[in-house]
N, C-alpha and C positions, 0 to 999 in steps of 0.2 A: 215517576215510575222506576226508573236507572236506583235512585236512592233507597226506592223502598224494597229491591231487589238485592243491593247490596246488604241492608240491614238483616233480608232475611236469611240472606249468606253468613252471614257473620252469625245473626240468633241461631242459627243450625250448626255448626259449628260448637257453637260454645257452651250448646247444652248438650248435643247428640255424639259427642265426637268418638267416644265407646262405641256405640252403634256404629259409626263410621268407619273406625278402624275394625270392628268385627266383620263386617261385610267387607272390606278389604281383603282382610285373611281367608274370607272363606272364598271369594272368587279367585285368587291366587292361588289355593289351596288346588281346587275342582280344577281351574288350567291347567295348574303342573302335573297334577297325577293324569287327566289327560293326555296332556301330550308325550308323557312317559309313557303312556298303554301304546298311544298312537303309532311311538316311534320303533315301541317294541314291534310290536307287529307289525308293521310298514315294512320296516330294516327285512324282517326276517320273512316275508312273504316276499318281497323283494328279491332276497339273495333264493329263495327256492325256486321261483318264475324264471331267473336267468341260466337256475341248476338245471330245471327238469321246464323243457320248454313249451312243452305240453301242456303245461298247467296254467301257462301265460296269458292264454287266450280269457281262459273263462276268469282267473284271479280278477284280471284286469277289468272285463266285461263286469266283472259284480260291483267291485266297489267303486267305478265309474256311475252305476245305475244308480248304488244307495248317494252318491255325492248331491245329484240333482234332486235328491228327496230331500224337505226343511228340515232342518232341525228340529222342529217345533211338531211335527208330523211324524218325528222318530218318537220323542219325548210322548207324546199322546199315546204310539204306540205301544211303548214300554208301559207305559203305566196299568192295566189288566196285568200284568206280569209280575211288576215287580214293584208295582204303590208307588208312593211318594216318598222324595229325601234324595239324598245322595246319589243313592245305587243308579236309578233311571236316568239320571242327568250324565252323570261319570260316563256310562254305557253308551248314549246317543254324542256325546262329544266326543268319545274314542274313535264312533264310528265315522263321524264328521273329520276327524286329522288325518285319518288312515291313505285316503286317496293320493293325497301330493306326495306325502313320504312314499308311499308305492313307488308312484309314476314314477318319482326323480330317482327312486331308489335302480328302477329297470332300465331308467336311461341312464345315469351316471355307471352301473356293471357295464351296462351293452358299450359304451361309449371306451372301455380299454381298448385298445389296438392289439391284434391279432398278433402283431410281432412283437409287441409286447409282452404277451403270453408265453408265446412259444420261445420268448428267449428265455424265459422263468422256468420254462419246464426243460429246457438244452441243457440250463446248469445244475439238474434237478434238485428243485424246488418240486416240494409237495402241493398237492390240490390245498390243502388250508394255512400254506406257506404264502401262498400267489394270492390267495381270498385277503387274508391280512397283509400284506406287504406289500401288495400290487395291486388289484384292485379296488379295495375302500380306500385305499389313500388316495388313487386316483377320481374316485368317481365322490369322493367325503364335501368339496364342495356342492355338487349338485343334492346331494341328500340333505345337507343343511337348507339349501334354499328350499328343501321340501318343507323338512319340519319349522323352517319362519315361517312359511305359508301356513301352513296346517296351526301354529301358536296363534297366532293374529286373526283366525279363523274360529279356532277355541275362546280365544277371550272374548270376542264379540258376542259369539252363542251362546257364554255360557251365563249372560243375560237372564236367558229365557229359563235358565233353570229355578230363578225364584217362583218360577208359576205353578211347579212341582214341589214348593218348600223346600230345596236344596239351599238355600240361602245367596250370598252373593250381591254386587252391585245391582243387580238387577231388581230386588228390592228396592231401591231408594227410588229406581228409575217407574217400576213401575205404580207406587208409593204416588208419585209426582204424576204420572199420566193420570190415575182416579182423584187427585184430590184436585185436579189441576190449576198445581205449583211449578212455576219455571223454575226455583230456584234450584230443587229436588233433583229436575231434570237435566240443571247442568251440570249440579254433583256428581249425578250419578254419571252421564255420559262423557263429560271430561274425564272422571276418574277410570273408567274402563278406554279409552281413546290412549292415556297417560299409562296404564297398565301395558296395552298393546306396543305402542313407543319404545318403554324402555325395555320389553322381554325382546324387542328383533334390536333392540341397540347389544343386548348382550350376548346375543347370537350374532351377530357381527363381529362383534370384539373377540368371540371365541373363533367364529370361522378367521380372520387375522391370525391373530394364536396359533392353531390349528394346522392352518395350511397357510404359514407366510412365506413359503418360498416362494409359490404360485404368484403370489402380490408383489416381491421380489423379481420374478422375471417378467412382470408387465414394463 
């Protein structure tokens, strides 16, 4: 059984490997532009929730609500809207990043120190002198931990985007669940496991980069 599993590892492989590597590119593709939407918008509903705090309540209230809806439940939704491909898939995983990079965004602001502030504004410093200079650089670790969260979140969902034709590993895998092939489905789940791995390894190595004095004064 072990042998004939290897063999069909290898026969897939070494006929399909175009296919393989397309489905590669395209579940890479659909992450990254995700988590770019995700971040855009997290970052920046973030910094407006901690401007105007009024807004905090409900910001936070919504996209905590849509977090505990599936993915796969967003994706259904979408589709009366906006069919099949791409678009619906992009859309429901932006919505899915969105949450962490929030949260960590409102706690990494709120988490500056008062006197912190108010010594920025003693030497006057402007209101988007203290936002860039003092604030994100303080609060830039906890916003990273939002968007790994939110990436490793994306790559796992974005799975389920084959079931709309978006493309993706989630083809091989689910490929493997109807014809059911084990070999398909260690392709495919290894290679999205291996995907998620190395995008929080190089968000690691950025957050280092980034903020290594912080690592420095540990």
């Amino acid at each position: 059984m072990q042998e004939s599993l290897w063999m069909q590892l290898s026969d897939y492989f070494s006929n399909h490997m175009l296919t393989f590597l397309n489905s590669w590119r395209q579940h890479l593709e659909i992450s990254l532009l995700a988590l770019m939407g995700s971040t855009l918008i997290g970052v920046t509903l973030g910094t407006l929730s901690t401007k105007y705090g009024r807004s905090e309540k409900w910001i936070l209230s919504l996209f905590q609500t849509l977090r505990i809806v599936p993915s796969l439940a967003i994706l259904l939704l979408l589709l009366p809207i906006m069919g099949t491909g791409i678009r619906p898939a992009l859309v429901a995983l932006i919505i899915l990043g969105i949450p962490p990079i929030l949260m960590n965004t409102v706690s990494g602001l709120q988490s500056v120190s008062m006197s912190l502030l108010e010594s920025a504004q003693g030497i006057g410093m402007s209101e988007r002198q203290i936002r860039w200079k003092i604030q994100f650089p303080v609060a830039g670790p906890l916003i990273l931990t939002g968007i790994k969260t939110a990436a490793i979140e994306i790559i796992a969902s974005a799975t389920l985007a084959a079931k709309i034709g978006a493309g993706g590993l989630g083809e091989i895998i689910f490929t493997g669940l109807g014809l059911n092939r084990t070999d398909l489905l260690l392709i495919g789940g290894i290679s999205v496991a291996i995907l998620a791995i190395g995008i929080g390894f190089i968000l690691d190595l950025s957050e280092r980069v980034l903020f290594r004095h912080k690592f420095l004064q540990r």
